[in-house]
Backbone as CSV, one residue per row, in Angstrom:
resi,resn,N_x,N_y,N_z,CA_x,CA_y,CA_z,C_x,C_y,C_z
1,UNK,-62.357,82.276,1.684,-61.042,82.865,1.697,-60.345,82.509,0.388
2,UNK,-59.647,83.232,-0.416,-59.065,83.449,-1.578,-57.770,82.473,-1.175
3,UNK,-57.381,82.136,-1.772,-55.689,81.082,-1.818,-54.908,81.862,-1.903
4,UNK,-53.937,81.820,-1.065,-52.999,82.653,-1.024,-51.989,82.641,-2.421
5,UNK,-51.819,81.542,-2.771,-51.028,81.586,-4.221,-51.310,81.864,-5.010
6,UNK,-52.461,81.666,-5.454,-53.162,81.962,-6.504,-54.710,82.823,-6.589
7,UNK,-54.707,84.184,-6.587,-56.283,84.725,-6.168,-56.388,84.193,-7.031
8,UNK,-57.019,83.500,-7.941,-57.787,82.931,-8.736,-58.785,81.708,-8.031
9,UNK,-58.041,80.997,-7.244,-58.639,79.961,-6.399,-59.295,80.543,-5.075
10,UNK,-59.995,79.280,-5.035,-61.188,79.710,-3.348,-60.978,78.684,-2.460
11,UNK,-60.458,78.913,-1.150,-60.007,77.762,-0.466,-60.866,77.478,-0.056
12,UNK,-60.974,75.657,0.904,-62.235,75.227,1.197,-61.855,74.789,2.350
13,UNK,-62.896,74.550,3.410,-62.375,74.139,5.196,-63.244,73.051,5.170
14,UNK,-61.752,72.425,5.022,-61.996,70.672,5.165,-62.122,69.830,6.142
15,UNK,-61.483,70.923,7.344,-61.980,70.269,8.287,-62.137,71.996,9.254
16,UNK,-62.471,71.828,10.424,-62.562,72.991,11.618,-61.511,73.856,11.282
17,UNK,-61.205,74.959,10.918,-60.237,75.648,10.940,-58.492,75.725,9.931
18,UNK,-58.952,74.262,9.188,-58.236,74.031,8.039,-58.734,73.878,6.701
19,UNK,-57.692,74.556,5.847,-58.140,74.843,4.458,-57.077,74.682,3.847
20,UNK,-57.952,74.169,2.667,-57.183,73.631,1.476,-57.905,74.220,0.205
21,UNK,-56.389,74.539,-0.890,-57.339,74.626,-2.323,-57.199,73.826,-2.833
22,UNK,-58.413,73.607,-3.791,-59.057,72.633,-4.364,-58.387,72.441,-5.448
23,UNK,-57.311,72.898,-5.897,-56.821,73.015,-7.450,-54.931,72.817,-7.190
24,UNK,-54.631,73.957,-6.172,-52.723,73.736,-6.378,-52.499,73.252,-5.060
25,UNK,-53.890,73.114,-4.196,-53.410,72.412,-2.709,-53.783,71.065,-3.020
26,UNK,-54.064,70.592,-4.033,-54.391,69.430,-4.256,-53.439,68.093,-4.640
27,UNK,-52.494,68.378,-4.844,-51.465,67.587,-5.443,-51.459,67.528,-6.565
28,UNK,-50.537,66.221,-7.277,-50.234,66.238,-8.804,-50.487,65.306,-9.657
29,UNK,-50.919,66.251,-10.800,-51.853,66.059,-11.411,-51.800,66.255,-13.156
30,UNK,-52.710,65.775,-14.199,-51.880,65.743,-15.668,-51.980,67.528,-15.918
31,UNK,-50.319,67.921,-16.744,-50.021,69.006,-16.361,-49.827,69.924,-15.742
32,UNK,-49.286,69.118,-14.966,-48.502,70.338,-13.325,-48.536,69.517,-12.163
33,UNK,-47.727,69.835,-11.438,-47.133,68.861,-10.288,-47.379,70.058,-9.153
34,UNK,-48.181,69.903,-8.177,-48.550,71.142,-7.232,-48.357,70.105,-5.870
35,UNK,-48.079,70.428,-4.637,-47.976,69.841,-3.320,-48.979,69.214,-2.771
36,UNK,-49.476,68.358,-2.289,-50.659,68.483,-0.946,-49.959,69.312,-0.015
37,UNK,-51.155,70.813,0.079,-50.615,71.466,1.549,-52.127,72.140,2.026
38,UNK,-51.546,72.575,2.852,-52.917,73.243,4.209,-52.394,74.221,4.695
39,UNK,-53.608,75.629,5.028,-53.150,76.067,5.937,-54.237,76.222,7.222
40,UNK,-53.677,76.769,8.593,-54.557,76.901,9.693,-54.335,77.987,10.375
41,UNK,-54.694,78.130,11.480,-53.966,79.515,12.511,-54.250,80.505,11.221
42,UNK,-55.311,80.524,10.727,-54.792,81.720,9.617,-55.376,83.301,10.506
43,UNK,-54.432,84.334,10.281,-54.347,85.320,10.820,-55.052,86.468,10.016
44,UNK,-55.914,87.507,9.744,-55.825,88.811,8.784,-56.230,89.686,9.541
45,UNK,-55.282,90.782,9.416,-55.402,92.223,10.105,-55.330,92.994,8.934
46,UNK,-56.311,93.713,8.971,-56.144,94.948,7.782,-55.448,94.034,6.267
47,UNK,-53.975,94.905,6.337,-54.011,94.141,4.494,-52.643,92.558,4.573
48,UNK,-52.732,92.637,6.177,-51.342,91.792,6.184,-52.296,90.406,6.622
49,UNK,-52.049,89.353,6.489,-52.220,87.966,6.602,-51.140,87.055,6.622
50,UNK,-51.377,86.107,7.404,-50.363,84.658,7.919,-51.294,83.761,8.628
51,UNK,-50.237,82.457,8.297,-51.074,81.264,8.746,-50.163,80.013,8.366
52,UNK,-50.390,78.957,9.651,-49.440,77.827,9.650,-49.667,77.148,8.004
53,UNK,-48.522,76.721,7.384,-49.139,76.356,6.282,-48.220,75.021,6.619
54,UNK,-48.790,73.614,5.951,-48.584,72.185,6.281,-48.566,71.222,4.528
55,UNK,-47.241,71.341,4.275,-47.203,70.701,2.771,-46.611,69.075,2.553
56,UNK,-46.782,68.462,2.380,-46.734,67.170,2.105,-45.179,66.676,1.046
57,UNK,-44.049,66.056,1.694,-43.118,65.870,0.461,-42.943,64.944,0.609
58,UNK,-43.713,64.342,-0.853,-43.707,62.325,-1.064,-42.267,61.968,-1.506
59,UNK,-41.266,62.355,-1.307,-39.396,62.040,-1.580,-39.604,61.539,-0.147
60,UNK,-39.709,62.814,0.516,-39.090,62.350,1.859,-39.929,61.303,3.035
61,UNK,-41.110,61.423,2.501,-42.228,60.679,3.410,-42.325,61.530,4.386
62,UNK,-42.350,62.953,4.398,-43.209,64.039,5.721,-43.521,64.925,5.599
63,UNK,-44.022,65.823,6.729,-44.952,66.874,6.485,-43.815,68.021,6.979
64,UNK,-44.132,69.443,5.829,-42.899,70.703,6.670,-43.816,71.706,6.881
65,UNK,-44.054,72.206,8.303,-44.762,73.228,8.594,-43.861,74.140,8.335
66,UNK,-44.485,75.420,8.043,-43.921,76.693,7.441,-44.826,77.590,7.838
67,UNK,-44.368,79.030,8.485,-45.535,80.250,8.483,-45.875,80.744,7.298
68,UNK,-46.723,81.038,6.758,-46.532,82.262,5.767,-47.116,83.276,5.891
69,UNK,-46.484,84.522,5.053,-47.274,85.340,5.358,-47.084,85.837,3.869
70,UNK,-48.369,87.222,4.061,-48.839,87.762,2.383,-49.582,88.883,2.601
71,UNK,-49.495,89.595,1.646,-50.365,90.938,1.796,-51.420,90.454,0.508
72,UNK,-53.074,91.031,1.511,-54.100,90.954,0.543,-54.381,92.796,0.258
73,UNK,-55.193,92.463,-0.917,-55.964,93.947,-1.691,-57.333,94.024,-0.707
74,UNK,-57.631,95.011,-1.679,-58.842,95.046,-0.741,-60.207,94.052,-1.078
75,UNK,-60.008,93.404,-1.868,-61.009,92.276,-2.171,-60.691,90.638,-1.653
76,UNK,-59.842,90.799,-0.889,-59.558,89.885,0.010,-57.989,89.042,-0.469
77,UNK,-57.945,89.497,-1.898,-56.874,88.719,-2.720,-55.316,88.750,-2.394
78,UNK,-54.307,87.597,-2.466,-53.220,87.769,-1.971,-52.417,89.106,-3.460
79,UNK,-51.496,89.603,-3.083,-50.975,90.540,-3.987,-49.647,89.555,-4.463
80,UNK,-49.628,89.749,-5.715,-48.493,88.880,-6.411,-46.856,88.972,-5.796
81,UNK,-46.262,88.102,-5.615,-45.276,87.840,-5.214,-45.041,88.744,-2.949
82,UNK,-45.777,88.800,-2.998,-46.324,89.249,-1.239,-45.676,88.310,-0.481
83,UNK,-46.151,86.827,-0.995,-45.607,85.614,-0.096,-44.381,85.467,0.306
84,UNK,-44.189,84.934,1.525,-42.988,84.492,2.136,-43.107,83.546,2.930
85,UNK,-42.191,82.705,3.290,-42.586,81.950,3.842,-41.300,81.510,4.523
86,UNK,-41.688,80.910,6.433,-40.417,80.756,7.505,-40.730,79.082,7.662
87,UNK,-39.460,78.306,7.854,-39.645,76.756,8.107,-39.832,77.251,9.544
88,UNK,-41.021,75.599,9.949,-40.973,75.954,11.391,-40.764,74.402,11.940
89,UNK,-40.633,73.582,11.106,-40.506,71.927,11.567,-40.762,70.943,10.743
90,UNK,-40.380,70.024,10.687,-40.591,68.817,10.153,-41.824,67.741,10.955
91,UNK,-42.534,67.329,9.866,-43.739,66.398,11.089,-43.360,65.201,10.392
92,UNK,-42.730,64.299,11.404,-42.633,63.239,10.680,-42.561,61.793,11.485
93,UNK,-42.828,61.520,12.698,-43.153,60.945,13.515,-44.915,60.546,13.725
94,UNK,-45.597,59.054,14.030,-46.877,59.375,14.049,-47.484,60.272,14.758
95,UNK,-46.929,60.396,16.041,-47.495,61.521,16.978,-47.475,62.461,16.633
96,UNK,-46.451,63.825,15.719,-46.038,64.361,15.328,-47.254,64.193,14.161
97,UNK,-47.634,63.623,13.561,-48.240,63.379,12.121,-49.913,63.565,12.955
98,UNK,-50.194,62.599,13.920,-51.613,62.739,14.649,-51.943,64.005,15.165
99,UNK,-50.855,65.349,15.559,-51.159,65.965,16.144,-51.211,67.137,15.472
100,UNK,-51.096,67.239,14.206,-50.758,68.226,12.936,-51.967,68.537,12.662
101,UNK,-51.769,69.721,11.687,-53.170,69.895,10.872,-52.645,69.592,9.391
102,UNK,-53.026,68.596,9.150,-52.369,68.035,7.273,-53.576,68.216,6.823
103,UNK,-52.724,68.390,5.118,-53.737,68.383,4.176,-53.941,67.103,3.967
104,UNK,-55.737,66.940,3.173,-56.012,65.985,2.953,-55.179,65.320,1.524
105,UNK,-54.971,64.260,1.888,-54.550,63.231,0.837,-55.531,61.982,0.237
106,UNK,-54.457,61.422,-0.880,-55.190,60.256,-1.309,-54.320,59.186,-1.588
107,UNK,-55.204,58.115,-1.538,-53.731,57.133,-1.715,-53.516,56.605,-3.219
108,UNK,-54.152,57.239,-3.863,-54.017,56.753,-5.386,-52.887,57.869,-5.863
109,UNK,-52.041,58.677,-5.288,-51.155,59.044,-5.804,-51.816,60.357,-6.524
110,UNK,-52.640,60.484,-7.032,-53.034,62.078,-7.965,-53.997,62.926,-7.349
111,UNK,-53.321,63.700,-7.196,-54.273,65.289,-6.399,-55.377,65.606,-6.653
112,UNK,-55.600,64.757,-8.127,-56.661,65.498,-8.640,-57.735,64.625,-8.704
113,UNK,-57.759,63.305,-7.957,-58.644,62.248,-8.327,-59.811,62.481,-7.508
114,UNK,-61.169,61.879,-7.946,-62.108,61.887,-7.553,-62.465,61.727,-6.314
115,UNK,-62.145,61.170,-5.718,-61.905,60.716,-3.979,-61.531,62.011,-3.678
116,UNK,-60.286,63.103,-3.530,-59.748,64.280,-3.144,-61.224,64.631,-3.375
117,UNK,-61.244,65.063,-4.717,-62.665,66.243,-4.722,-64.177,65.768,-3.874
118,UNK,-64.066,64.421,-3.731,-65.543,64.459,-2.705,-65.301,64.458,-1.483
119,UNK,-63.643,64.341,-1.010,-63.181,65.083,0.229,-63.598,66.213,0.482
120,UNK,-63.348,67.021,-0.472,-62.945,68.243,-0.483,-64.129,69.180,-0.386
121,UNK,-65.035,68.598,-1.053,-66.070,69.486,-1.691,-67.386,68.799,-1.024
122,UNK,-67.223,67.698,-0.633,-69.247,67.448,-0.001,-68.942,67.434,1.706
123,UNK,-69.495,66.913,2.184,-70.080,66.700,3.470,-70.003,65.148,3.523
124,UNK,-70.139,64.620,4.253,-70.298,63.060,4.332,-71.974,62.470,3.995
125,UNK,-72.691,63.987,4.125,-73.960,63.873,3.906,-74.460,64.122,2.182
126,UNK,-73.416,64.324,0.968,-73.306,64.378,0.260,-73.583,66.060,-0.027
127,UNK,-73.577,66.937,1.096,-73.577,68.622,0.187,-72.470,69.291,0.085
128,UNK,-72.666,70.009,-0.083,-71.347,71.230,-1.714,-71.010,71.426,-0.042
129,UNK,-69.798,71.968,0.269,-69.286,72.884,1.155,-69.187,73.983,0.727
130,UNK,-68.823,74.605,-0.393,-69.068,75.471,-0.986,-69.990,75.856,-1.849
């Protein structure tokens, strides 16, 4: 599945039914400051698409679920400026946090560190997910 923000990126399912991109869902990183986020529930009918999306804000210490939605082309790609997006809650309680679908994080602070990408990208058995 193409990233909704960016067709340029290819999202990856990091875990059952959640996906993350590997590049602006990743957090921040030298030259550019991008979120940890996720999405799930993802929906596509014909050219319209939505799906719970779950972003990470290290100010506040929690997670803000949001719907979004977007129109793709016919090559699966989101169409520029398509996105929108509805608040649907704050996760910020552990239960609330255990019962979420979050993106993966790291605790070294940068989105882009090595740990994220062998999250992201192997198996525990060491293969490509993609």
């Amino acid at each position: 599945m193409l990233c909704p923000l960016n067709r340029g990126h290819r999202l990856v399912e990091i875990a059952e039914g959640l996906y993350q991109c590997p590049k602006c869902g990743s957090g921040p990183r030298d030259g550019g400051r991008f979120p940890f986020w996720a999405i799930s529930c993802v929906e596509m009918v014909g050219h319209d698409a939505e799906a719970l999306a779950v972003r990470y804000d290290p100010r506040l210490d929690i997670y803000v679920s949001s719907w979004l939605q977007w129109i793709i082309d016919d090559q699966g790609a989101a169409i520029a400026g398509s996105v929108s997006q509805e608040l649907v809650e704050y996760l910020s309680t552990p239960l609330e946090k255990a019962e979420g679908y979050l993106p993966a994080i790291t605790e070294e602070g940068n989105g882009c560190s090595q740990a994220l990408s062998e999250l992201m990208y192997q198996t525990p058995l060491g293969e490509k997910l993609i």
